[in-house]
Backbone as JSON Lines, residues from 0, in Angstrom:
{"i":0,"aa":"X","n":[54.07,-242.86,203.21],"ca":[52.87,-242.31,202.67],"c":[51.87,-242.0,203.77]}
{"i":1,"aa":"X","n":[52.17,-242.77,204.6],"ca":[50.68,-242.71,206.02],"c":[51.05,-241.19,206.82]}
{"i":2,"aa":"X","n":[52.59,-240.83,206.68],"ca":[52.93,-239.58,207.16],"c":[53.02,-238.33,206.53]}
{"i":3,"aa":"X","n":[52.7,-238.58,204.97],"ca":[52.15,-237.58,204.18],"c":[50.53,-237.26,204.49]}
{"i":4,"aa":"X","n":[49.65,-238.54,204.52],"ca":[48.63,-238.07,204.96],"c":[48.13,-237.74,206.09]}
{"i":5,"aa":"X","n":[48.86,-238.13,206.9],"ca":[48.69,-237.52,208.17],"c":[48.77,-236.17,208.31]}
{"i":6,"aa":"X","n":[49.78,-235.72,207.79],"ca":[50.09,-234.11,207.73],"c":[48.76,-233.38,207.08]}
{"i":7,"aa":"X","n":[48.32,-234.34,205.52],"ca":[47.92,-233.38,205.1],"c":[46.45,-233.31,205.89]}
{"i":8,"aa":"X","n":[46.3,-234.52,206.55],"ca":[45.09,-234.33,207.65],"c":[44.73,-233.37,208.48]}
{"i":9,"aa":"X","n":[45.79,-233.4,209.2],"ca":[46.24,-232.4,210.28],"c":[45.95,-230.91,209.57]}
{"i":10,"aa":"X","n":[46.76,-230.24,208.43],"ca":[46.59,-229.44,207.84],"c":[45.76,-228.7,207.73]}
{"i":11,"aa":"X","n":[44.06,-229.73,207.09],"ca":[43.33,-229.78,206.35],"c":[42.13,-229.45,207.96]}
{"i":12,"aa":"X","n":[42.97,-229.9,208.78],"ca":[41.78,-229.83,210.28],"c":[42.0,-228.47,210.7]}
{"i":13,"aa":"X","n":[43.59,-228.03,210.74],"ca":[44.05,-226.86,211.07],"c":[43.14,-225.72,210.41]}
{"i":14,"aa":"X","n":[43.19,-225.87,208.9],"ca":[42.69,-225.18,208.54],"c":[41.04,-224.57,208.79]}
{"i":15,"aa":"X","n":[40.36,-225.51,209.0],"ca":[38.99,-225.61,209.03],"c":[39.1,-225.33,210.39]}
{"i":16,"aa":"X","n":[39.5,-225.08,211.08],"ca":[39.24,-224.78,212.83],"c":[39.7,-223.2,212.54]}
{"i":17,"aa":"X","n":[40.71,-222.87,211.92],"ca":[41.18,-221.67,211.6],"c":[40.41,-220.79,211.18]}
{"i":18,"aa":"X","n":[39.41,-220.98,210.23],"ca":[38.25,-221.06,209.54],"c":[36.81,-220.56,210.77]}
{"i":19,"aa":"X","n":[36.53,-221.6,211.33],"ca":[35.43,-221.14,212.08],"c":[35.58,-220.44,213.35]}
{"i":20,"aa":"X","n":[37.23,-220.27,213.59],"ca":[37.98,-219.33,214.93],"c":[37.36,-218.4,214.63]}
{"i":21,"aa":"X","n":[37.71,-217.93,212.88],"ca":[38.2,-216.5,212.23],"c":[36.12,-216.2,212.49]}
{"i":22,"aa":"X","n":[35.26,-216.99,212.28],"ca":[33.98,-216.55,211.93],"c":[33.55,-216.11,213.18]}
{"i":23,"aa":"X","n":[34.11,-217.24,214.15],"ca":[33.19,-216.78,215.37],"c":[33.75,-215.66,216.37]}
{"i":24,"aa":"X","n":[34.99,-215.88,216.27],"ca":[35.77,-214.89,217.29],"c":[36.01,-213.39,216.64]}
{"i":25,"aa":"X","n":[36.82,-213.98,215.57],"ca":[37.26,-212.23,214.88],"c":[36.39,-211.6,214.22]}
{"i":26,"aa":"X","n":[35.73,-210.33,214.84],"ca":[35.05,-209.66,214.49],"c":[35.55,-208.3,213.01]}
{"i":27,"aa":"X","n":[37.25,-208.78,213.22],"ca":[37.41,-208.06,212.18],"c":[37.86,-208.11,210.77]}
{"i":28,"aa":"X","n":[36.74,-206.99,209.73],"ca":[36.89,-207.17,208.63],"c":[35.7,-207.48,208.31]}
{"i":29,"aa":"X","n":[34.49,-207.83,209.39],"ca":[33.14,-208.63,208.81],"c":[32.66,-207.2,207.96]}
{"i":30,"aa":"X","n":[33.2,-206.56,208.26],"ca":[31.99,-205.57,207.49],"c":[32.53,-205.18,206.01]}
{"i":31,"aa":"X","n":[33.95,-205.6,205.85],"ca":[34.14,-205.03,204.83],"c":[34.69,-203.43,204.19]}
{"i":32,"aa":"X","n":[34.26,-202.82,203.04],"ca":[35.12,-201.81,202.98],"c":[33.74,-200.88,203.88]}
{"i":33,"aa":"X","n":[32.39,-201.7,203.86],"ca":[31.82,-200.42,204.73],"c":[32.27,-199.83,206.13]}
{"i":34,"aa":"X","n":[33.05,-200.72,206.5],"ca":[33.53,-199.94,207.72],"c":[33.73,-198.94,208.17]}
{"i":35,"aa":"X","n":[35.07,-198.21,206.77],"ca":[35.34,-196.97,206.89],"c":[34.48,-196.11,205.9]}
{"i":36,"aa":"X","n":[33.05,-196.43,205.65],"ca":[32.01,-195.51,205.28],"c":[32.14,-194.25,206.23]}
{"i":37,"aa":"X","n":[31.77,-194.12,207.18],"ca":[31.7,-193.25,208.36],"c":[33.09,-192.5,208.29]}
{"i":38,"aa":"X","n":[34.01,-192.6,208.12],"ca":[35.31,-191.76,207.77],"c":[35.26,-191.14,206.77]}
{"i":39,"aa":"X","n":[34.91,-191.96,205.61],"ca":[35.18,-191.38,204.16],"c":[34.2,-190.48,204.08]}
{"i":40,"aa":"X","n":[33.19,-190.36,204.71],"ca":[32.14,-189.24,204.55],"c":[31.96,-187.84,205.46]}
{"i":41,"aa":"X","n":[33.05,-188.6,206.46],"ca":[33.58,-187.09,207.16],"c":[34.25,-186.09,206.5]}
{"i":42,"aa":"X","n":[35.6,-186.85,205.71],"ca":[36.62,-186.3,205.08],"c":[35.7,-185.7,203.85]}
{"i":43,"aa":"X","n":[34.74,-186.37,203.09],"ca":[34.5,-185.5,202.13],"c":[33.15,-184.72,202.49]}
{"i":44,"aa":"X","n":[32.95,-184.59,203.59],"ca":[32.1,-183.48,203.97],"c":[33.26,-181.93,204.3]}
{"i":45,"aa":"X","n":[34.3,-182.25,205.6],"ca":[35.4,-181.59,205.48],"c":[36.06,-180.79,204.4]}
{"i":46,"aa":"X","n":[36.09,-181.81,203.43],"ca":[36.75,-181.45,202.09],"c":[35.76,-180.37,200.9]}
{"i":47,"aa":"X","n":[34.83,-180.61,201.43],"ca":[33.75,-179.89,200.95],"c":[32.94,-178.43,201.36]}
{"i":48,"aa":"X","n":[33.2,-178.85,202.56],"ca":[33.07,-177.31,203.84],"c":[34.44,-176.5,203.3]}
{"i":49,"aa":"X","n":[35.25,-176.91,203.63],"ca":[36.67,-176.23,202.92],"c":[36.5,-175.45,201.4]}
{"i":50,"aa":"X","n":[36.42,-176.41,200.82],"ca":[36.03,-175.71,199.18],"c":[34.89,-174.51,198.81]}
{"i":51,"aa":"X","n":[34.01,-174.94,199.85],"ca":[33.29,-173.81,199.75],"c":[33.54,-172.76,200.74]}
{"i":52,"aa":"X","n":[33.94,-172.91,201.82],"ca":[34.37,-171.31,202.36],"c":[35.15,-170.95,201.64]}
{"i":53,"aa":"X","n":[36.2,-171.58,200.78],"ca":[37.13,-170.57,200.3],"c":[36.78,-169.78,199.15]}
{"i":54,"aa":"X","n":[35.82,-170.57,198.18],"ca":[35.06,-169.77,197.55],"c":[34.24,-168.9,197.56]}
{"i":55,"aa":"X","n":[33.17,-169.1,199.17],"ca":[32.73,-167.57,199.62],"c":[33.83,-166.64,199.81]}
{"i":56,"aa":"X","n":[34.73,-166.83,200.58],"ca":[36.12,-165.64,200.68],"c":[36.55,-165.57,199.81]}
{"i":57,"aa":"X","n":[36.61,-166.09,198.59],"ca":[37.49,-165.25,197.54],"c":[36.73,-164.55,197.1]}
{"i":58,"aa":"X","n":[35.26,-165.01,196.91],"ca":[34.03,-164.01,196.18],"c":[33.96,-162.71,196.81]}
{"i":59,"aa":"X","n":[34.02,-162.9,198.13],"ca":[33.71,-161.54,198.91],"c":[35.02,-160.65,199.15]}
{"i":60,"aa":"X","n":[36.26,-161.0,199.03],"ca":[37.28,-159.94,198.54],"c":[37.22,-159.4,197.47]}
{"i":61,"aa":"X","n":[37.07,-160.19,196.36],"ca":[36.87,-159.66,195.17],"c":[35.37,-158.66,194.85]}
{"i":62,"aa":"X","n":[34.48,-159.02,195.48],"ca":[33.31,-157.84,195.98],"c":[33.87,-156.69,196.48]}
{"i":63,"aa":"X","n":[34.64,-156.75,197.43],"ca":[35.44,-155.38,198.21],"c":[36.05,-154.95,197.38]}
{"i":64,"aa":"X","n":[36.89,-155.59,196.98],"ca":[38.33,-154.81,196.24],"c":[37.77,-153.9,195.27]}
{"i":65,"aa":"X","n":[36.38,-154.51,194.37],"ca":[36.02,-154.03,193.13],"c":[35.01,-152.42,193.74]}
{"i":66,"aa":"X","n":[34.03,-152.75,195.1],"ca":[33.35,-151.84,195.87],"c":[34.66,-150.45,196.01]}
{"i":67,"aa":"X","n":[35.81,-151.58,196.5],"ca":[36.8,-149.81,196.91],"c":[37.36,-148.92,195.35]}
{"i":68,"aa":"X","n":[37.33,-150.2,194.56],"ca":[38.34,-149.45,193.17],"c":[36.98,-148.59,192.6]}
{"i":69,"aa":"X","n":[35.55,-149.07,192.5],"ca":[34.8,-148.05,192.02],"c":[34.34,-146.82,193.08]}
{"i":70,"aa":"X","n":[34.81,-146.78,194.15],"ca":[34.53,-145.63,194.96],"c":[35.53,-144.91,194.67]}
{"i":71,"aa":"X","n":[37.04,-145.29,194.37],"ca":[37.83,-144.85,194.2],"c":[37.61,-143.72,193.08]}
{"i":72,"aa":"X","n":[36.99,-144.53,192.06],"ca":[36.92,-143.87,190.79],"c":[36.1,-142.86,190.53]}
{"i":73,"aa":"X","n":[34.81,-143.49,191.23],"ca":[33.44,-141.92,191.66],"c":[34.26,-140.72,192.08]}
{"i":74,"aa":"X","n":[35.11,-140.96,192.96],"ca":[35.65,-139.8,193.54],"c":[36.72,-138.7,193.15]}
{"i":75,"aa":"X","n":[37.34,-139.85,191.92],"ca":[38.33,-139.12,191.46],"c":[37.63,-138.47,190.03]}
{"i":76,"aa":"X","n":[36.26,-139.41,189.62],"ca":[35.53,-138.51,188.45],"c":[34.95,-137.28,188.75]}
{"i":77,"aa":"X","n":[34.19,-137.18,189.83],"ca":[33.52,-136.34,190.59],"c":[34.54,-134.73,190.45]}
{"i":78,"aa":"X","n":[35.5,-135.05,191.23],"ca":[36.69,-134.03,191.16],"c":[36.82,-133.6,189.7]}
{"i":79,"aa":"X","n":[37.31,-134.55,188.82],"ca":[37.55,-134.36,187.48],"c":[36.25,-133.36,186.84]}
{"i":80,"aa":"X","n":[34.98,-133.75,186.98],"ca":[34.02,-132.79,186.51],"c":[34.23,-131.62,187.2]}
{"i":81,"aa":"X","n":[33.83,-131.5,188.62],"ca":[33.84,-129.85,189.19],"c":[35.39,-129.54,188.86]}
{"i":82,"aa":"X","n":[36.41,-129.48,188.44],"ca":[37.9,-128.88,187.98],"c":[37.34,-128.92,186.28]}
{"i":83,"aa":"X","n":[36.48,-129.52,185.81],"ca":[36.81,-129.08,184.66],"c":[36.37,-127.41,183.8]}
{"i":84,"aa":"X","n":[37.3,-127.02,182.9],"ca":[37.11,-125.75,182.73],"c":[36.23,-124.99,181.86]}
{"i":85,"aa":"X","n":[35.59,-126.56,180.99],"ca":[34.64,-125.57,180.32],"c":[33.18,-125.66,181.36]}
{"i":86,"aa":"X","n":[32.67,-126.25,181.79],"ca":[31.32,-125.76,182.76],"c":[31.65,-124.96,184.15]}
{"i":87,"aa":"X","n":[33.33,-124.61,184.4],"ca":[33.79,-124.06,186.04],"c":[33.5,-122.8,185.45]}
{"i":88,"aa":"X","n":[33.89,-122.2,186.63],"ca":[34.06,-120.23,186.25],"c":[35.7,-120.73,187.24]}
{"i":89,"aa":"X","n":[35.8,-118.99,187.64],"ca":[36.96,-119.14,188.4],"c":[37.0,-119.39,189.69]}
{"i":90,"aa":"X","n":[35.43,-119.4,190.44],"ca":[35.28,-119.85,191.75],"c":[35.38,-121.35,191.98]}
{"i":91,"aa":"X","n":[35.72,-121.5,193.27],"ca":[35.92,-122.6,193.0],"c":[34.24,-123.35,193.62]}
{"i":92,"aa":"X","n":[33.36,-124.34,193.53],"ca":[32.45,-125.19,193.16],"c":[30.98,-123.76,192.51]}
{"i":93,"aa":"X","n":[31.58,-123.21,191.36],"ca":[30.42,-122.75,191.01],"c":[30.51,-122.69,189.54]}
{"i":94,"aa":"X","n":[29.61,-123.32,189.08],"ca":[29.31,-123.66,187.54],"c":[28.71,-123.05,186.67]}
{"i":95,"aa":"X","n":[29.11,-122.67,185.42],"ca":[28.62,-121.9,184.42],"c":[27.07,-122.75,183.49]}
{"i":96,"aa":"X","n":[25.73,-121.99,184.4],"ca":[24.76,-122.39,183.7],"c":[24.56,-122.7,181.99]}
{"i":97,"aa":"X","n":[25.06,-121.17,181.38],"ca":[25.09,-120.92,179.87],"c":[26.13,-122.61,178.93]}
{"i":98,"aa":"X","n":[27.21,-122.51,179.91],"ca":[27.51,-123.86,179.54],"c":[27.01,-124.99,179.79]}
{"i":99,"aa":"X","n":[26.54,-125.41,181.02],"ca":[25.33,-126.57,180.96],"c":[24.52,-126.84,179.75]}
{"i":100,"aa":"X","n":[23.87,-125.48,179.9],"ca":[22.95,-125.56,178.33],"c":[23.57,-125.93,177.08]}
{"i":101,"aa":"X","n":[24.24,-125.51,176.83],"ca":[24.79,-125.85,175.42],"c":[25.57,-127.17,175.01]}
{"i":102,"aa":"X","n":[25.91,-127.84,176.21],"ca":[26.79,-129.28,175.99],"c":[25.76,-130.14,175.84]}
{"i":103,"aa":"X","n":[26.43,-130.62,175.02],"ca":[25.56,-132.6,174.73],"c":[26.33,-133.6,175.11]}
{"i":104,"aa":"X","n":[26.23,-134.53,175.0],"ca":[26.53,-135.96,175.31],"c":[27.95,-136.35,175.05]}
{"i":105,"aa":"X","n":[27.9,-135.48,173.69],"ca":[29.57,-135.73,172.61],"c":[30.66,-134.88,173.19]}
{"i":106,"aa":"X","n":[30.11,-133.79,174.25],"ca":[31.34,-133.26,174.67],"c":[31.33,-133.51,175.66]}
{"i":107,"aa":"X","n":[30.76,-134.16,176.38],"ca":[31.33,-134.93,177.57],"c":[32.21,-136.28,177.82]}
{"i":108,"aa":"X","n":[31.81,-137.06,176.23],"ca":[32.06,-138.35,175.85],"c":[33.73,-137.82,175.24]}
{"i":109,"aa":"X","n":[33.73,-136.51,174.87],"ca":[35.25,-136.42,174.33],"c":[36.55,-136.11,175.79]}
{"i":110,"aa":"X","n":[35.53,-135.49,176.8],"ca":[36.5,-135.29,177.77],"c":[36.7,-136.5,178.4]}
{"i":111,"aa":"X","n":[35.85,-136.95,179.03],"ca":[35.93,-138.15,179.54],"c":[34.82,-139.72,178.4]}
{"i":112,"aa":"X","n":[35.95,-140.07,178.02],"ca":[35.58,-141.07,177.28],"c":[35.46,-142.17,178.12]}
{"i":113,"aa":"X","n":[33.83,-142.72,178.26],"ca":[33.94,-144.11,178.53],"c":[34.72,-145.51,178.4]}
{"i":114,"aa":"X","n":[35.45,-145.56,177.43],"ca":[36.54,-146.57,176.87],"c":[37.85,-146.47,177.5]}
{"i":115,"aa":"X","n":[38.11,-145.18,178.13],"ca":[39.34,-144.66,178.93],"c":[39.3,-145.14,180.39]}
{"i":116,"aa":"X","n":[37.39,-144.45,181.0],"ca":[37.58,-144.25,182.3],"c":[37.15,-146.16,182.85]}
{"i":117,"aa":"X","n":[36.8,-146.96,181.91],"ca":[36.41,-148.33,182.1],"c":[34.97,-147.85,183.12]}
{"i":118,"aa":"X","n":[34.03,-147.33,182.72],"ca":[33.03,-147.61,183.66],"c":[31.92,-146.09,182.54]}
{"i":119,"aa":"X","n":[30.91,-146.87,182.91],"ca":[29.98,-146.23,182.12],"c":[29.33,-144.76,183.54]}
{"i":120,"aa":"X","n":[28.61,-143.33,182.85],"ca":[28.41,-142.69,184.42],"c":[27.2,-142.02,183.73]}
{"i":121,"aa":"X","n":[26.71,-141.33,184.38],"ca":[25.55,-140.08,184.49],"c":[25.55,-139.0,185.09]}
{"i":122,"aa":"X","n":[25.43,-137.95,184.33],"ca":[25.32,-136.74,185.56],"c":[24.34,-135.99,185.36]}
{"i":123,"aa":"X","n":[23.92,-135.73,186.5],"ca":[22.92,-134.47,186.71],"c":[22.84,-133.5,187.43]}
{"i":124,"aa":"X","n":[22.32,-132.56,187.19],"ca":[22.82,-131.16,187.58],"c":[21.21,-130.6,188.23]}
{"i":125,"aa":"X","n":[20.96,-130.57,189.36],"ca":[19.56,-130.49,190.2],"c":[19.27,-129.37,190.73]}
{"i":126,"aa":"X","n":[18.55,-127.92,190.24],"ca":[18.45,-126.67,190.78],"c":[17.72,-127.08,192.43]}
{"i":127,"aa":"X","n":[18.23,-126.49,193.16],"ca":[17.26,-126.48,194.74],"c":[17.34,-124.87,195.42]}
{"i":128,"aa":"X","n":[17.47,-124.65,194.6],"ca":[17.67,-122.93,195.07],"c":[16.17,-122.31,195.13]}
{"i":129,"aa":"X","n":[16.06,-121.49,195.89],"ca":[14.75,-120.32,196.32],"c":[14.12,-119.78,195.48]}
{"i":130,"aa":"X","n":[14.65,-119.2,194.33],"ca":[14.11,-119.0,193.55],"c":[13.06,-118.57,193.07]}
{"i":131,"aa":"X","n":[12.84,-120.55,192.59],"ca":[11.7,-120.47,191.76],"c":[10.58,-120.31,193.14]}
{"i":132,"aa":"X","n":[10.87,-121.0,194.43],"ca":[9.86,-120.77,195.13],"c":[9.44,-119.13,195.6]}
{"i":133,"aa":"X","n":[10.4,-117.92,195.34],"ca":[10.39,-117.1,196.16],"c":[9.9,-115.89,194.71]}
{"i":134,"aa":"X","n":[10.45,-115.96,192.95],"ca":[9.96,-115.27,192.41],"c":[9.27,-116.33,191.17]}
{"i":135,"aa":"X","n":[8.41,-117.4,191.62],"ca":[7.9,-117.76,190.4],"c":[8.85,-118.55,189.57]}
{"i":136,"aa":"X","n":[10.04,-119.08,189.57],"ca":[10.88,-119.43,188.27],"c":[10.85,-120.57,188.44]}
{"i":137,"aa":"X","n":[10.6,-121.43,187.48],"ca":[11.07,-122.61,187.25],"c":[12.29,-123.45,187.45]}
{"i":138,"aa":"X","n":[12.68,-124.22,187.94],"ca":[13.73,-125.06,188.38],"c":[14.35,-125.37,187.25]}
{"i":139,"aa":"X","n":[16.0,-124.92,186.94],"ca":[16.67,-125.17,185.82],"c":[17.95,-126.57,186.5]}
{"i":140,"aa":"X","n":[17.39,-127.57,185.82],"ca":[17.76,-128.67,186.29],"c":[18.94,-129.05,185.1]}
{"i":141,"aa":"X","n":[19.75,-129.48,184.97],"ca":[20.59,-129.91,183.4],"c":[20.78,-131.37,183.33]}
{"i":142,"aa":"X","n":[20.35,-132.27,182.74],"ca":[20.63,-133.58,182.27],"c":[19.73,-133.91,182.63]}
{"i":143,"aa":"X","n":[19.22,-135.89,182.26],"ca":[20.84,-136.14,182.83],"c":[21.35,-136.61,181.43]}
{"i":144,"aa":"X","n":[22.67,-136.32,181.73],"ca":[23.6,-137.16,180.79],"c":[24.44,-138.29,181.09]}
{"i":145,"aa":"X","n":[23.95,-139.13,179.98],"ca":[24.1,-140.84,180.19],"c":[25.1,-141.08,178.9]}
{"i":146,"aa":"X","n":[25.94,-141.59,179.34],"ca":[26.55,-142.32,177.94],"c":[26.21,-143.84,177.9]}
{"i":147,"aa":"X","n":[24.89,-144.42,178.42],"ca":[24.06,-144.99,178.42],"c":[22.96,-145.26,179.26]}
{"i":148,"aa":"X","n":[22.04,-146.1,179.15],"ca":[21.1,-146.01,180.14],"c":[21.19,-146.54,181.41]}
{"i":149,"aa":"X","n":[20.58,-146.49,182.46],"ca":[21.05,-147.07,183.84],"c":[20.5,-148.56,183.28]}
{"i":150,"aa":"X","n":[21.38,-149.79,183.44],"ca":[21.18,-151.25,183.68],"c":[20.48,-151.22,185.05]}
{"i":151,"aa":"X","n":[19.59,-152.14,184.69],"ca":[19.15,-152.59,186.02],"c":[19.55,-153.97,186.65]}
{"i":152,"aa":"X","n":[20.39,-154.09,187.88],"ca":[20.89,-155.26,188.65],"c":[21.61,-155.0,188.82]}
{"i":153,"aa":"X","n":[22.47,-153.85,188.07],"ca":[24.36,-153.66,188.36],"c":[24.39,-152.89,189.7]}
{"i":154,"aa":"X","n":[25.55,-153.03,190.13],"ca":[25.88,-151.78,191.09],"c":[26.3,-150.51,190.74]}
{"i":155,"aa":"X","n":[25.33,-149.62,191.47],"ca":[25.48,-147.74,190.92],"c":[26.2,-147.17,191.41]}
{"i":156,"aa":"X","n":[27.06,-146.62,191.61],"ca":[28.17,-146.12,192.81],"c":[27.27,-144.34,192.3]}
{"i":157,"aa":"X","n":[27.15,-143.55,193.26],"ca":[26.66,-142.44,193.14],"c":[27.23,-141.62,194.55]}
{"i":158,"aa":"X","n":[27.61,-140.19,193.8],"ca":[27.85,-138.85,194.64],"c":[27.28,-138.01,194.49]}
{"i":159,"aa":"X","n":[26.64,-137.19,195.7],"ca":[26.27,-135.88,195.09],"c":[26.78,-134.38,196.19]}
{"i":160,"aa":"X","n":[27.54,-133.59,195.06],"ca":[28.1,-132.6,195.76],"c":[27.26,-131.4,195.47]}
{"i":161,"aa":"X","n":[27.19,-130.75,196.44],"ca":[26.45,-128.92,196.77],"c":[27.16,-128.2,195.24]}
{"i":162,"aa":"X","n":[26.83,-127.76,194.7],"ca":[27.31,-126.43,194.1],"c":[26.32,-125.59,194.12]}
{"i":163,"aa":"X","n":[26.89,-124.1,193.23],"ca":[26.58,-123.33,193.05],"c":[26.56,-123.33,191.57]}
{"i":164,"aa":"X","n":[25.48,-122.47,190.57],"ca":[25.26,-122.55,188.92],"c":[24.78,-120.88,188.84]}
{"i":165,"aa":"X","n":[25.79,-120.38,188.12],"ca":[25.49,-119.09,187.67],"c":[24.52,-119.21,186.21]}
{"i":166,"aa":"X","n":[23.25,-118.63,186.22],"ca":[22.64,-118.44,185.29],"c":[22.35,-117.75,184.44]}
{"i":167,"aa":"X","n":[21.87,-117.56,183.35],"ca":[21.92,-116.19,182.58],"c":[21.69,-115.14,183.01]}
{"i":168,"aa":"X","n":[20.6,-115.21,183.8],"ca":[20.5,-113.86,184.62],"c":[21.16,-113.32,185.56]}
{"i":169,"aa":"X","n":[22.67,-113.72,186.0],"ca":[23.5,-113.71,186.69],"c":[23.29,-114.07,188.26]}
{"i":170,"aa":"X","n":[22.27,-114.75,188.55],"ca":[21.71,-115.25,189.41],"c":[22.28,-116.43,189.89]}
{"i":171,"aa":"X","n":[22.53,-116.67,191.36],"ca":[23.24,-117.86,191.87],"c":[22.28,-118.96,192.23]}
{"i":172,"aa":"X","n":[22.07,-119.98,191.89],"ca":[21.23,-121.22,192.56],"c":[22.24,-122.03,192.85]}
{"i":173,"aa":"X","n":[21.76,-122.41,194.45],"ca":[21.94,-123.32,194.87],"c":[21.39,-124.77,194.3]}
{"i":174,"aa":"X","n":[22.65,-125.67,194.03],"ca":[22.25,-127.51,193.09],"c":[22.94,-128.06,194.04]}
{"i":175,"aa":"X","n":[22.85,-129.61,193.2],"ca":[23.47,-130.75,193.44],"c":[23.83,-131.01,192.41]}
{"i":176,"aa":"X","n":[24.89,-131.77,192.28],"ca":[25.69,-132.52,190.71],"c":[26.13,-133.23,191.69]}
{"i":177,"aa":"X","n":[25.36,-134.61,191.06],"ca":[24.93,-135.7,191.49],"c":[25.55,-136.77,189.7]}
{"i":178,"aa":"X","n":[26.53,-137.61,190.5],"ca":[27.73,-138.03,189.26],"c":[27.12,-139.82,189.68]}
{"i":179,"aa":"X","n":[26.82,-140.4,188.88],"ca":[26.68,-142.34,188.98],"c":[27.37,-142.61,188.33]}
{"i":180,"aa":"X","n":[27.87,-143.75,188.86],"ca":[28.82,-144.45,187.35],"c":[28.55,-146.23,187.68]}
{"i":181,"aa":"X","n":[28.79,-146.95,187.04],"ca":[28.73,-148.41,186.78],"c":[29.64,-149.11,185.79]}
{"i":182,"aa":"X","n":[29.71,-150.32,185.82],"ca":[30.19,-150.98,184.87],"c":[29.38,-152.2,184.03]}
């Protein structure tokens, strides 16, 4: 029995020296899980810088892509109006005034339907010819025509090409047809 307690003496001393080694000498672990505070807040700063550049770059491709597909589309509407045959004559960029006048909204909305071309537009038709400055005439301007009103905040994609507008009086003015479109 005296060598059971001896042991468990010994043990019991071991331990307690083990004990105040671990306090005074080993410095490690005193701090706990704050230790790796300073890591974990790198990584989720890292992790966070990451997440958001990639979300600025996806935003800003998808800005481009949508900038090139509606330039795309200005350009190919643009064309589509000066080729079309009821306001053309047979020259090519010179437009039949008498038809300006007489179209409305509904026959423009039947050629090119908004629901088709996915993007809402405007056109206007801008006399700048001599003219009126040289005999008195008034500036015969046509539209504009909206198959709705301009939103304000959206992006306008806008062209404007030179023509020529034969008028009743068989008179040539120099315009602009000047085409916006949006979505």
């Amino acid at each position: 029995m005296t060598g059971q307690m001896k042991t468990r003496k010994q043990s019991d001393k071991a331990s307690a020296m083990f004990r105040k080694d671990r306090l005074h000498l080993n410095n490690d672990g005193v701090a706990g899980y704050f230790e790796d505070l300073p890591k974990l807040l790198f990584i989720l700063f890292a992790v966070g810088l990451f997440v958001t550049s990639t979300v600025i770059v996806y935003g800003s491709y998808n800005r481009f892509n949508e900038h090139t597909q509606m330039m795309d589309n200005l350009n190919t509407f643009s064309n589509d109006v000066l080729n079309w045959d009821n306001i053309t004559l047979n020259n090519e960029g010179v437009l039949n005034g008498n038809a300006l006048n007489n179209m409305d909204i509904d026959d423009w909305e039947y050629q090119f339907p908004p629901e088709v071309k996915y993007f809402e537009y405007q056109i206007i038709v801008m006399d700048r010819s001599q003219y009126n400055l040289t005999y008195g005439l008034e500036r015969q301007d046509y539209g504009p025509i909206s198959t709705e009103a301009r939103p304000v905040g959206v992006d306008i994609y806008s062209k404007s090409t030179p023509v020529v507008i034969l008028d009743a009086d068989g008179n040539y003015r120099a315009s602009y047809l000047v085409v916006a479109i949006w979505r």
